[in-house]
C-alpha positions in Angstrom: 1.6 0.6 -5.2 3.4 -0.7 -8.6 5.9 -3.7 -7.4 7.3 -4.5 -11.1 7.4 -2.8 -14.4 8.5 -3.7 -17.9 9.2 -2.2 -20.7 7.7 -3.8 -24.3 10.8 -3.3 -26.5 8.9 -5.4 -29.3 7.9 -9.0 -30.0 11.6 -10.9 -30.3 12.0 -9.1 -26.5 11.7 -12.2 -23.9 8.5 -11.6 -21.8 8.1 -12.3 -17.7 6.1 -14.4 -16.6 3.7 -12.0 -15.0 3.4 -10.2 -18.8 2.7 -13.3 -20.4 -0.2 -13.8 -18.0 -2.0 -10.5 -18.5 -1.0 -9.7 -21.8 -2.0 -11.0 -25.6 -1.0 -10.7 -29.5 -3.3 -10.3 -32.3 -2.7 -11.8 -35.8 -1.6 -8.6 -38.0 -1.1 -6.5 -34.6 2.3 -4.6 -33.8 0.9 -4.0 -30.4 0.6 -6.3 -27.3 -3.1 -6.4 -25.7 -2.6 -6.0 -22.5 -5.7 -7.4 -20.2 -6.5 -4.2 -17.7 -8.8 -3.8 -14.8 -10.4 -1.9 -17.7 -10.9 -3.9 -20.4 -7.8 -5.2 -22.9 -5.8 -1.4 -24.4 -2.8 -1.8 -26.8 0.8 -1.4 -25.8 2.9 0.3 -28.1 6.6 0.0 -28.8 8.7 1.6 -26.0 5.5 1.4 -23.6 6.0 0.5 -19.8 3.7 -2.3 -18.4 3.0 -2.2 -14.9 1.3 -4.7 -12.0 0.7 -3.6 -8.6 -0.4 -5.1 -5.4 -4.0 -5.9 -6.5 -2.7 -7.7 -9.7 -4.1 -4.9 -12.0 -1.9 -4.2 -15.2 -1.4 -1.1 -16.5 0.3 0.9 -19.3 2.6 4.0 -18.9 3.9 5.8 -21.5 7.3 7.0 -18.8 8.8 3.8 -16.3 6.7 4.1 -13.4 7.7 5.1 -9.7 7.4 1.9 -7.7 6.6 3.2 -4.0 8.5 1.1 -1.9 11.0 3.9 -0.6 8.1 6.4 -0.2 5.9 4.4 1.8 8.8 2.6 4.6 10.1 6.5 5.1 6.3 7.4 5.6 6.0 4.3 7.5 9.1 4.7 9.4 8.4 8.6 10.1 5.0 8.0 11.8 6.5 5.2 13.6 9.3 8.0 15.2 6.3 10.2 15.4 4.0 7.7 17.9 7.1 7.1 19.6 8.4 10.7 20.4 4.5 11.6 21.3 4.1 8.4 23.7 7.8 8.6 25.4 6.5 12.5 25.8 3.5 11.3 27.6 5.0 9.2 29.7 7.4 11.8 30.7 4.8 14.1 31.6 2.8 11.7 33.5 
């Protein structure tokens, strides 16, 4: 699940803290290394970077979905599901 993403609008952009850490410039280079769970891959101009829960970096060419709604209404629809099935049960009992 993706917890923050960034866009690389260029090198005169100010970079978080969490880019600076997983990311690098080359002499001559108009793109940012970024250090994947993959190996280092070049970030263009207009790029999203992305960290999930792991730590892993990643590049998307659109902003990335970050799951947070998705998973607490899955998470909060099984939680109604258990409930309705057990208060059932009990009923029956």
């Amino acid at each position: 699940m993706i917890i923050k993403s960034w866009k690389f609008t260029g090198f005169k952009s100010t970079f978080p803290d969490w880019v600076q850490d997983n990311t690098s410039k080359r002499a001559g280079s108009k793109k940012l290394w970024v250090h994947t769970q993959y190996g280092e891959a070049p970030a263009r101009v207009g790029e999203w970077i992305s960290i999930n829960l792991r730590g892993h970096v990643d590049i998307h060419s659109e902003k990335p979905r970050e799951g947070w709604s998705k998973k607490m209404m899955a998470g909060s629809a099984f939680a109604i599901i258990v409930l309705v099935l057990l208060v059932t049960a009990i009923s029956l009992w």
